[in-house]
ROLOPA-696018 format. One record per residue (C-alpha): residue number from 1; y, z, x. Coordinates in steps of 0.02 Angstrom, whole numbers, plus 50000, padded with zeros to 5 digits. Layout:
% residues N
+-----+-------+-------+-------+
:  nr :    yy :    zz :    xx :
+-----+-------+-------+-------+
: NUM :     Y :     Z :     X :
...
+-----+-------+-------+-------+
This chain:
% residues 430
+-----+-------+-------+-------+
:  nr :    yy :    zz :    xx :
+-----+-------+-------+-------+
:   1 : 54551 : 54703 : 55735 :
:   2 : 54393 : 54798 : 55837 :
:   3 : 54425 : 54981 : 55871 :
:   4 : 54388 : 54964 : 56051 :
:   5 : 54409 : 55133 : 56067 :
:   6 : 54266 : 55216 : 55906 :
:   7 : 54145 : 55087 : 55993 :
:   8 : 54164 : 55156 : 56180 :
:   9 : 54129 : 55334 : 56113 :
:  10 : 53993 : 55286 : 56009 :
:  11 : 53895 : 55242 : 56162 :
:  12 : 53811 : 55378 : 56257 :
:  13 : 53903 : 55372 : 56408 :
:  14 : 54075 : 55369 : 56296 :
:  15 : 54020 : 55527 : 56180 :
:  16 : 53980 : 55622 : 56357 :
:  17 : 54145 : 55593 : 56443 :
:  18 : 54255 : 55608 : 56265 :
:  19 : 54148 : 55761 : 56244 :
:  20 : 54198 : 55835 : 56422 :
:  21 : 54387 : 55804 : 56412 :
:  22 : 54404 : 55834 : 56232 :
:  23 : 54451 : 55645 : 56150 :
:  24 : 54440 : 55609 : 55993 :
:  25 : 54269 : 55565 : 55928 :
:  26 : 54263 : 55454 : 55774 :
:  27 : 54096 : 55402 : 55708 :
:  28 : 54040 : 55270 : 55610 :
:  29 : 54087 : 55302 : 55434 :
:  30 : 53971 : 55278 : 55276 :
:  31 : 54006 : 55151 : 55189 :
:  32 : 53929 : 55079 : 55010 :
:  33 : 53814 : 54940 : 55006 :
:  34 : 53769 : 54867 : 54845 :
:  35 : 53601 : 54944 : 54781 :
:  36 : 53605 : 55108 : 54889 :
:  37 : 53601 : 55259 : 54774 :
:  38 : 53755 : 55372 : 54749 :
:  39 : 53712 : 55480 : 54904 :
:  40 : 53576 : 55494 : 55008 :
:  41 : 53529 : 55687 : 55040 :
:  42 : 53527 : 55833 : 54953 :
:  43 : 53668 : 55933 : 54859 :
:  44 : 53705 : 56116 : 54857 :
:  45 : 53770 : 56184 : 54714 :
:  46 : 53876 : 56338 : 54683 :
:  47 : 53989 : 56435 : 54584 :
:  48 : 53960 : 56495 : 54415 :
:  49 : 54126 : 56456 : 54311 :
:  50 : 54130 : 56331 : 54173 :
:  51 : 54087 : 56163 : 54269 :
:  52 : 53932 : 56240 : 54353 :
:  53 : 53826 : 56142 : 54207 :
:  54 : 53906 : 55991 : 54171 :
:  55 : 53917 : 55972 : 54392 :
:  56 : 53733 : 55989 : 54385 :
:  57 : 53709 : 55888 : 54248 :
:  58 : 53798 : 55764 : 54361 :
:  59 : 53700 : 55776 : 54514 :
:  60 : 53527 : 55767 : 54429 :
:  61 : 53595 : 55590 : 54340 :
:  62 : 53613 : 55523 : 54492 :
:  63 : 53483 : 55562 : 54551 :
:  64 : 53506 : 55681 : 54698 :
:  65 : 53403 : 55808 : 54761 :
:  66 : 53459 : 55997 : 54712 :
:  67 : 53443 : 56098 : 54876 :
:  68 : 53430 : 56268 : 54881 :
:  69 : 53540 : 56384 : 54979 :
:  70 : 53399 : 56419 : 55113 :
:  71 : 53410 : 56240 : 55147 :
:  72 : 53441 : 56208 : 55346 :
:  73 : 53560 : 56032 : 55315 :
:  74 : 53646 : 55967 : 55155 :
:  75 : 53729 : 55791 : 55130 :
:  76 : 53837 : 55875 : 55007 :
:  77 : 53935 : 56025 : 54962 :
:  78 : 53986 : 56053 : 54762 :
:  79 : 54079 : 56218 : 54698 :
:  80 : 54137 : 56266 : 54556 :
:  81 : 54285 : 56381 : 54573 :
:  82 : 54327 : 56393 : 54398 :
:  83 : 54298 : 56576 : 54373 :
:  84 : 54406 : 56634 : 54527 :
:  85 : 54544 : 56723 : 54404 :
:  86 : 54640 : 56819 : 54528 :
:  87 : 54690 : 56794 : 54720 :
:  88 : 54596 : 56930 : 54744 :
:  89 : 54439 : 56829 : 54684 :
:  90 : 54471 : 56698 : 54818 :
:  91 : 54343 : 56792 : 54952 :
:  92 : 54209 : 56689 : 54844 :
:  93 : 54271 : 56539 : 54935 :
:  94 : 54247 : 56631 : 55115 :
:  95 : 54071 : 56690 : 55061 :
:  96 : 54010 : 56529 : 55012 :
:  97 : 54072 : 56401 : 55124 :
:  98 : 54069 : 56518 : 55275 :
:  99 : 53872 : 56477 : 55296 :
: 100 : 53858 : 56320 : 55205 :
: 101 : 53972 : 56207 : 55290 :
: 102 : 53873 : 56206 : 55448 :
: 103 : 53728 : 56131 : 55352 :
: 104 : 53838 : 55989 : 55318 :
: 105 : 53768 : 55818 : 55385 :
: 106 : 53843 : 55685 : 55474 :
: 107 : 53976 : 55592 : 55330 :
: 108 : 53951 : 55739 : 55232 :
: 109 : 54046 : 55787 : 55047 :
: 110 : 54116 : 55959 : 55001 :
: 111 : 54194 : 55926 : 54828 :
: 112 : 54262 : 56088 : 54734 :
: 113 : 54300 : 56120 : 54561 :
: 114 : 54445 : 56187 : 54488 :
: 115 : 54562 : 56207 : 54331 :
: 116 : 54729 : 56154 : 54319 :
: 117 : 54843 : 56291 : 54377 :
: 118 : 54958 : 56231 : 54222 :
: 119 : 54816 : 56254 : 54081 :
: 120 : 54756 : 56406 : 54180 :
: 121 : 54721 : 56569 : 54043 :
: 122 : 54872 : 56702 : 54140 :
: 123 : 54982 : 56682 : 54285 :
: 124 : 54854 : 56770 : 54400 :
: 125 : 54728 : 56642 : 54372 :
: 126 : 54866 : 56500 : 54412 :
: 127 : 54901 : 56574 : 54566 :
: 128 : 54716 : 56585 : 54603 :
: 129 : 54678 : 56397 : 54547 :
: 130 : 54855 : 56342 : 54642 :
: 131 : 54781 : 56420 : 54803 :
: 132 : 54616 : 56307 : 54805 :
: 133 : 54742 : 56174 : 54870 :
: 134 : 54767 : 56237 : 55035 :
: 135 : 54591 : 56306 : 55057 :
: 136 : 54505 : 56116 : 55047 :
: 137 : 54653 : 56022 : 55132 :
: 138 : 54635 : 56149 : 55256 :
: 139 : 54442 : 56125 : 55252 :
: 140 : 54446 : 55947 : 55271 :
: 141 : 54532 : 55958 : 55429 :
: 142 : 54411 : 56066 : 55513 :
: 143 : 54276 : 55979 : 55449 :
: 144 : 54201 : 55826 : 55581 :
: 145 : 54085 : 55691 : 55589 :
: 146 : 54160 : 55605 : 55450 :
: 147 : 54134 : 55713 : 55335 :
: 148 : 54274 : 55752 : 55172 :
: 149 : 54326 : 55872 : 55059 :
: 150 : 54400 : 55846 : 54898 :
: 151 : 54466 : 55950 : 54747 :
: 152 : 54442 : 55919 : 54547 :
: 153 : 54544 : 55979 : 54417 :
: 154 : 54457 : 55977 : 54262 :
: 155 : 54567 : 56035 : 54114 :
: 156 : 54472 : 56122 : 53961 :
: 157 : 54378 : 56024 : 53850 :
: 158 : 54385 : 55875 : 53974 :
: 159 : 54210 : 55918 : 54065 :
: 160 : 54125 : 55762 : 53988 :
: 161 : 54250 : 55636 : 54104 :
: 162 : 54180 : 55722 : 54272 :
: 163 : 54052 : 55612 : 54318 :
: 164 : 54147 : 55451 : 54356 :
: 165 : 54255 : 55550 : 54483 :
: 166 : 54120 : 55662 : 54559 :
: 167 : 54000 : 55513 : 54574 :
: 168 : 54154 : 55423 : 54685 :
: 169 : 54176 : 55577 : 54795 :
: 170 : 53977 : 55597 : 54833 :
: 171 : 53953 : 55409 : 54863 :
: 172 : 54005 : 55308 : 55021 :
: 173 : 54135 : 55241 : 54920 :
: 174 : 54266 : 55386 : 54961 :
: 175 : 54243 : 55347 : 55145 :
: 176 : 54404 : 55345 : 55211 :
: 177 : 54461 : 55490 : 55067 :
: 178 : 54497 : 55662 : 55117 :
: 179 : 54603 : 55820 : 55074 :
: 180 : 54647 : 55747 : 54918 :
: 181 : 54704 : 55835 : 54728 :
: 182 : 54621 : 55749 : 54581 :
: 183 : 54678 : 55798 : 54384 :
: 184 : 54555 : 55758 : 54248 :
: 185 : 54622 : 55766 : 54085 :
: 186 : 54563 : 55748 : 53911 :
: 187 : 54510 : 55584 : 53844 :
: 188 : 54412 : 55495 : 53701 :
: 189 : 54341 : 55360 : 53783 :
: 190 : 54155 : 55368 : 53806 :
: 191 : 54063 : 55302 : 53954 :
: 192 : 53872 : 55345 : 53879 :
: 193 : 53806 : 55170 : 53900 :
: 194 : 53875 : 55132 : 54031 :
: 195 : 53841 : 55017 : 54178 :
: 196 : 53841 : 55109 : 54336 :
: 197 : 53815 : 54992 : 54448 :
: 198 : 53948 : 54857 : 54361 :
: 199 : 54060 : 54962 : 54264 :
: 200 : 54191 : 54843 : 54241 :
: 201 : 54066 : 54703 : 54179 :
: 202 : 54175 : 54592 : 54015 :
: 203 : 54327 : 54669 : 54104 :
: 204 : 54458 : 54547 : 54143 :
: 205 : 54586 : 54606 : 54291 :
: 206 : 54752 : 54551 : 54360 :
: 207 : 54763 : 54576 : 54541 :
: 208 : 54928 : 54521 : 54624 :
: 209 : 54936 : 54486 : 54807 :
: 210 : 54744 : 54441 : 54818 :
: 211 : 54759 : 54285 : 54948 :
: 212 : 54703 : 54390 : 55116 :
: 213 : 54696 : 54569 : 55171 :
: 214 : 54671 : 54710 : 55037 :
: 215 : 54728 : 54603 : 54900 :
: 216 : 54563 : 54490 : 54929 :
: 217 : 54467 : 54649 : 54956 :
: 218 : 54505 : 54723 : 54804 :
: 219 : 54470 : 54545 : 54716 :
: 220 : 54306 : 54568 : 54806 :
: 221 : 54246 : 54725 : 54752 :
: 222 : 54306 : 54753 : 54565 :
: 223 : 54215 : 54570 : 54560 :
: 224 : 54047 : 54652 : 54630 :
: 225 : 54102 : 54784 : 54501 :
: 226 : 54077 : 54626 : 54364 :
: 227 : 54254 : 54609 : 54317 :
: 228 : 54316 : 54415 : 54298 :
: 229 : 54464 : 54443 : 54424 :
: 230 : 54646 : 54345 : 54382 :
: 231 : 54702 : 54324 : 54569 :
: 232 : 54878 : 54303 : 54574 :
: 233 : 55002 : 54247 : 54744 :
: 234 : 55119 : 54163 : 54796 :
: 235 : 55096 : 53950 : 54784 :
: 236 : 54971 : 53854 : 54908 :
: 237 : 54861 : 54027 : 54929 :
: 238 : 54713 : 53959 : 54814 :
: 239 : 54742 : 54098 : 54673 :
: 240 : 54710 : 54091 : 54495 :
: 241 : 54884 : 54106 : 54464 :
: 242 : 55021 : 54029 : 54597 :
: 243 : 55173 : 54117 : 54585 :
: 244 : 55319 : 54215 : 54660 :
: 245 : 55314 : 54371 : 54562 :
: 246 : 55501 : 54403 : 54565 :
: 247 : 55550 : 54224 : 54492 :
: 248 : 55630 : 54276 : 54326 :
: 249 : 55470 : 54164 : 54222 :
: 250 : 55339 : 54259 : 54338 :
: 251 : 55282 : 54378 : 54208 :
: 252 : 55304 : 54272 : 54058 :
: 253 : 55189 : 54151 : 54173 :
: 254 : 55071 : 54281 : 54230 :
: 255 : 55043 : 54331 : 54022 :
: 256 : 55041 : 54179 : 53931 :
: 257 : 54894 : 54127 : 54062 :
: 258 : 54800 : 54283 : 54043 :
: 259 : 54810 : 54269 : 53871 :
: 260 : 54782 : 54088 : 53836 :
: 261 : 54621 : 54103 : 53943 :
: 262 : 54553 : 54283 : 53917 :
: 263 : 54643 : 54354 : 53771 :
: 264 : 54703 : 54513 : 53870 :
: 265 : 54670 : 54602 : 54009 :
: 266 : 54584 : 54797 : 54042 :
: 267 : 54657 : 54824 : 54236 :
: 268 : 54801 : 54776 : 54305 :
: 269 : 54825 : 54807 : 54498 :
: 270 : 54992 : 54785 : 54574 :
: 271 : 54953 : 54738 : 54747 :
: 272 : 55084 : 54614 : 54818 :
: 273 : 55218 : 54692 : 54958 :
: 274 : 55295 : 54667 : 55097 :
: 275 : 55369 : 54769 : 55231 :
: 276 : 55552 : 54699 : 55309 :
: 277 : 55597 : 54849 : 55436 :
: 278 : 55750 : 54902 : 55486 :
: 279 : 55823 : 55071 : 55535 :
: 280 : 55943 : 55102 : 55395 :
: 281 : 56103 : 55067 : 55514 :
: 282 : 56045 : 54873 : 55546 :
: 283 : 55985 : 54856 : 55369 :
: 284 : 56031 : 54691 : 55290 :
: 285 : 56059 : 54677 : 55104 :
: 286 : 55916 : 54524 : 55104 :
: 287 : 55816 : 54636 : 55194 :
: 288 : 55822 : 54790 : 55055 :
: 289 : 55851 : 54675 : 54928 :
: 290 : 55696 : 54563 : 54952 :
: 291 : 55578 : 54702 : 54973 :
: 292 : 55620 : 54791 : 54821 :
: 293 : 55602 : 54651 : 54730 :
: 294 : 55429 : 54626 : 54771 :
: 295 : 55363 : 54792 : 54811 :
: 296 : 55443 : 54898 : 54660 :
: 297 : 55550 : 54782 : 54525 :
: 298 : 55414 : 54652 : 54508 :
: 299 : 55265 : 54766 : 54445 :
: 300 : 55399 : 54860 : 54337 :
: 301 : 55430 : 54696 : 54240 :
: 302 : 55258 : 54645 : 54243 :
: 303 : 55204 : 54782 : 54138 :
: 304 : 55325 : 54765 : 54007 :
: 305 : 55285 : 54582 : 53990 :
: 306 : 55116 : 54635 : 53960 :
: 307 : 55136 : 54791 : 53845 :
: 308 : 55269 : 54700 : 53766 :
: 309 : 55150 : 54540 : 53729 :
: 310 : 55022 : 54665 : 53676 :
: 311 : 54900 : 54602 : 53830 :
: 312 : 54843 : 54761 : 53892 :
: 313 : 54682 : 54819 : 53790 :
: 314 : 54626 : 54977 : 53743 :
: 315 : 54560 : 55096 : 53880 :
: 316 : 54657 : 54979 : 54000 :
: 317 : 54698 : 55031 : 54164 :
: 318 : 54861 : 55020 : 54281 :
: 319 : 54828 : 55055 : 54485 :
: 320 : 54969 : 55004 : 54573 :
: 321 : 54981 : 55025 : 54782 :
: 322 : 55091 : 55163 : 54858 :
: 323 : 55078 : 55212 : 55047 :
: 324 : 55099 : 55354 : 55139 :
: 325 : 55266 : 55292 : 55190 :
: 326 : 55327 : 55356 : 55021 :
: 327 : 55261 : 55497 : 55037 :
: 328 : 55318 : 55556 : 55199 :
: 329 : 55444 : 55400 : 55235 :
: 330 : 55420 : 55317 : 55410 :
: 331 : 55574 : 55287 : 55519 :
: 332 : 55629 : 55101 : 55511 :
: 333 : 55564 : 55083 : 55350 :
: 334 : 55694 : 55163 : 55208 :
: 335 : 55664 : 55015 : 55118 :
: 336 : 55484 : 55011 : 55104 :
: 337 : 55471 : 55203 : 55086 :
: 338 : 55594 : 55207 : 54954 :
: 339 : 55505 : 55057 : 54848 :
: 340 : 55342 : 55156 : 54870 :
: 341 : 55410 : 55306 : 54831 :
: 342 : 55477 : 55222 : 54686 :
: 343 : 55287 : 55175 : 54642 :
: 344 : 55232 : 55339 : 54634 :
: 345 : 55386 : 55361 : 54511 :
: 346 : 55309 : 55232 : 54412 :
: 347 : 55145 : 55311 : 54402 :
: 348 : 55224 : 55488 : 54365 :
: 349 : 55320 : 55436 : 54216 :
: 350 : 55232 : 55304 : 54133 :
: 351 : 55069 : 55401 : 54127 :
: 352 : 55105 : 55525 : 53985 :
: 353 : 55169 : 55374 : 53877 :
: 354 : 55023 : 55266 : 53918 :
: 355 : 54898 : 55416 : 53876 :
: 356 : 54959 : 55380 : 53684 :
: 357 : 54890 : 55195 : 53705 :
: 358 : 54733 : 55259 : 53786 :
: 359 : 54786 : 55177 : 53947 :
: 360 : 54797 : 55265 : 54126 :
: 361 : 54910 : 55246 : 54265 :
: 362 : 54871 : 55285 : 54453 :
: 363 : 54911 : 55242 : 54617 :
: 364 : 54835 : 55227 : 54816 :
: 365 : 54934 : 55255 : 54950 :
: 366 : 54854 : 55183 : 55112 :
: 367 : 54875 : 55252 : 55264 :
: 368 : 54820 : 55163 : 55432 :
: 369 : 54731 : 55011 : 55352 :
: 370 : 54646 : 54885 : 55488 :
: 371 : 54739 : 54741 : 55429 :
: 372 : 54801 : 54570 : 55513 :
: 373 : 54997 : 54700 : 55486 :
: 374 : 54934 : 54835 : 55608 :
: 375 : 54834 : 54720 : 55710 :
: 376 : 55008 : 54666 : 55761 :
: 377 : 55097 : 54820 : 55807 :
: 378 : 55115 : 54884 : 55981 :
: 379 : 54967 : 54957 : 56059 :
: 380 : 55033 : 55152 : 56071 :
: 381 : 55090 : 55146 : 55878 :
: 382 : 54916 : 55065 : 55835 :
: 383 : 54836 : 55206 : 55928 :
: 384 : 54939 : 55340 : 55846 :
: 385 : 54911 : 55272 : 55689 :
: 386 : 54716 : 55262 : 55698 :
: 387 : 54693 : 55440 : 55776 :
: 388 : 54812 : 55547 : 55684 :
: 389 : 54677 : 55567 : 55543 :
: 390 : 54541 : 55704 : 55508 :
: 391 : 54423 : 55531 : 55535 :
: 392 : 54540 : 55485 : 55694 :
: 393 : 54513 : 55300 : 55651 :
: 394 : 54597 : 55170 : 55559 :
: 395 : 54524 : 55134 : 55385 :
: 396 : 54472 : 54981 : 55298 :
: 397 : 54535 : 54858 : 55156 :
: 398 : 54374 : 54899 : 55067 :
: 399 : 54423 : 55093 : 55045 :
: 400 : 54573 : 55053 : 54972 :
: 401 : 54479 : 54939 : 54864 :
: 402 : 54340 : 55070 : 54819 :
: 403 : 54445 : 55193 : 54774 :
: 404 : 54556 : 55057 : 54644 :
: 405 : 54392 : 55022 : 54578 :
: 406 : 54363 : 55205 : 54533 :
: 407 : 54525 : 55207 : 54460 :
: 408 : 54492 : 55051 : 54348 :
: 409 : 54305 : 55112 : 54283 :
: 410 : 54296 : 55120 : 54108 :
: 411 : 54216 : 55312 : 54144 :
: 412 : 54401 : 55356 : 54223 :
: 413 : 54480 : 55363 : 54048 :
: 414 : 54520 : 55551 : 54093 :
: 415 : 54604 : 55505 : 54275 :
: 416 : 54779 : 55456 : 54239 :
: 417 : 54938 : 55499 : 54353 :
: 418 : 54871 : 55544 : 54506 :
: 419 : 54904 : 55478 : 54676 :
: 420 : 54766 : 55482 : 54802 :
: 421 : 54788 : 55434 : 54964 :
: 422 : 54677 : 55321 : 55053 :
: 423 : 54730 : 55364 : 55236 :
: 424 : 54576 : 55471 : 55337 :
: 425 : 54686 : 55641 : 55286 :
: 426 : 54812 : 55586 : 55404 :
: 427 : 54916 : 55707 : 55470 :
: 428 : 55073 : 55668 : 55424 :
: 429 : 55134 : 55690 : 55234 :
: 430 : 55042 : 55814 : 55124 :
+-----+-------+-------+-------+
């Protein structure tokens, strides 16, 4: 559904008035077309800590412009906070960003570097790296004109798996991503040769729910990506597979297929749910009963099928889809922020065990998607929904689909158990 309301204030009579009684101004996001380059403007580099050289090693592979500190705009902000060992340190942050974030342009990126507070060298330097949290969620909210800010952990001796993740945050592909905590961890996997512009190229992936909405967007783009996507629904939708994923047979079905016609599979994206809501006192046992079957039990026995069958290949990747909702949990909706909640659980304690078998886990959890769901709901919860972002606008299916296909790039072997939310940096949840 058109946001009637970002296209009135993108005209000039609409940015005057908004302007004059203080409304919301969303612009038009940034978003990637195939063949554009990673970003389109020049980068400013600072800090001096460990990642300084392998996060301008980064930036010159890409081929973006280095731009010096006189410079008078930027489309991109990269520090490297690695060497702040103390709270006392943390003034670095103030210094730099103090004059450099007004050179940011229009859909600008402010990425920042840090070490895991739990692999940090003493306490003091925890603390320090801990703190960076607040400073860029914080950041992100002040900054404006769609522009993001992000924060990397990088644990020691995992510097070589940066460049898939910084490459996502600089590109219009992180559109709709902001205020958001990302671990890197060690991995073996290489990603030397290659493909950047189809990563997932002889990748086979199961995508489940990929009839309409974000299911078909995500079919879409890890398919642009050059993966051979499995498309699996429910019967009559035109899928690969037809099925009801909680029929007892549905993941013996959704295996023996895979197998019998690809041998395995490298990503697996657990996209099918439903929301049946109900304030807890009126709640129905099909109602809770239904939905967890689809949203939380289904992708649970799904994955064993396929671990157990030996389907899942090396370097293989598991994204399933949270939502804020289980996060923060919604009223009207214990049932649907429990089984995403439950999600994250997934992705939480499968993620050390999957490590061992070189496969990650991670999650998106979607905030206000523009989807045929919220083109439905009442016009004063649509219009909270869309404005109660840094980006005060409703995303789309394609930024939830972006940042899946980040997840599932062969160059993410180091990105396992986060949970990033795809939502604008809305304001509710953390």
């Amino acid at each position: 559904m058109a946001d009637r309301y970002q296209q009135l204030v993108n005209t000039p009579v609409g940015r005057l008035v908004s302007k004059q009684v203080g409304l919301p101004q969303p612009i038009k996001l940034e978003r990637y077309e195939p063949g554009q380059p990673v970003i389109s403007g020049p980068v400013l580099l600072g800090g001096v800590g460990r990642l300084e050289a392998p996060a301008r090693e980064v930036v010159d592979r890409i081929g973006a412009e280095r731009a010096s500190h006189s410079a008078d705009t930027v489309k991109a902000i990269v520090f490297d906070a690695t060497d702040i060992g103390t709270s006392e340190e943390l003034g670095a942050l103030r210094e730099f960003f103090q004059p450099a974030v007004r050179k940011l342009r229009p859909c600008g990126r402010v990425v920042v570097l840090g070490t895991p507070p739990a692999e940090a060298g003493d306490p003091r330097e925890a603390i320090a790296q801990r703190a960076l949290e607040g400073f860029v969620r914080a950041l992100g909210k002040e900054l404006r004109d769609g522009a993001s800010a992000q924060l990397i952990y990088v644990a020691p001796k995992a510097e070589d798996q940066l460049e898939a993740t910084v490459r996502f945050f600089l590109s219009p592909k992180s559109a709709y991503v902001s205020g958001q905590v990302v671990r890197i961890g060690r991995a073996v996997a290489s990603h030397d040769s290659i493909d950047w512009e189809r990563p997932l190229a002889g990748k086979v992936a199961i995508v489940t729910g990929a009839a309409r909405g974000i299911g078909a967007s995500i079919a879409e783009v890890l398919t642009r990506d050059g993966a051979e996507v499995v498309g699996v629904d429910i019967p009559g939708q035109g899928t690969d597979i037809e099925v009801d994923i909680t029929d007892a047979d549905a993941p013996a079905t959704i295996a023996s297929e895979v197998l019998d016609a690809h041998g395995g599979v490298d990503v697996v994206v657990h996209n099918a749910g439903v929301t049946r809501d109900k304030k807890i006192a009126g709640m129905r046992p099909e109602l809770w009963d239904t939905l967890m079957d689809i949203n939380l039990i289904a992708p649970q026995r799904i994955d064993r099928e396929l671990f157990e069958r030996k389907a899942v290949r090396s370097n293989g990747r598991i994204v399933c889809v949270s939502s804020i909702s289980g996060i923060a949990g919604n009223a009207g909706q214990t049932n649907y922020s429990t089984s995403k909640a439950g999600v994250i659980g997934i992705v939480q304690t499968w993620a050390p065990e999957l490590a061992k078998r070189g496969v990650t886990v991670n999650a998106v959890a979607p905030g206000f998607i523009e989807t045929q769901m919220t083109a439905a709901m009442p016009i004063a919860l649509r219009e909270a929904g869309r404005r109660m972002n840094s980006m005060a606008q409703g995303g789309l299916p394609v930024d939830v689909a972006e940042t899946i296909a980040w997840f599932a790039s062969p160059a993410s072997a180091g990105v396992t158990g986060n949970v990033v939310r795809v939502c604008g940096q809305s304001m509710i949840g953390a």
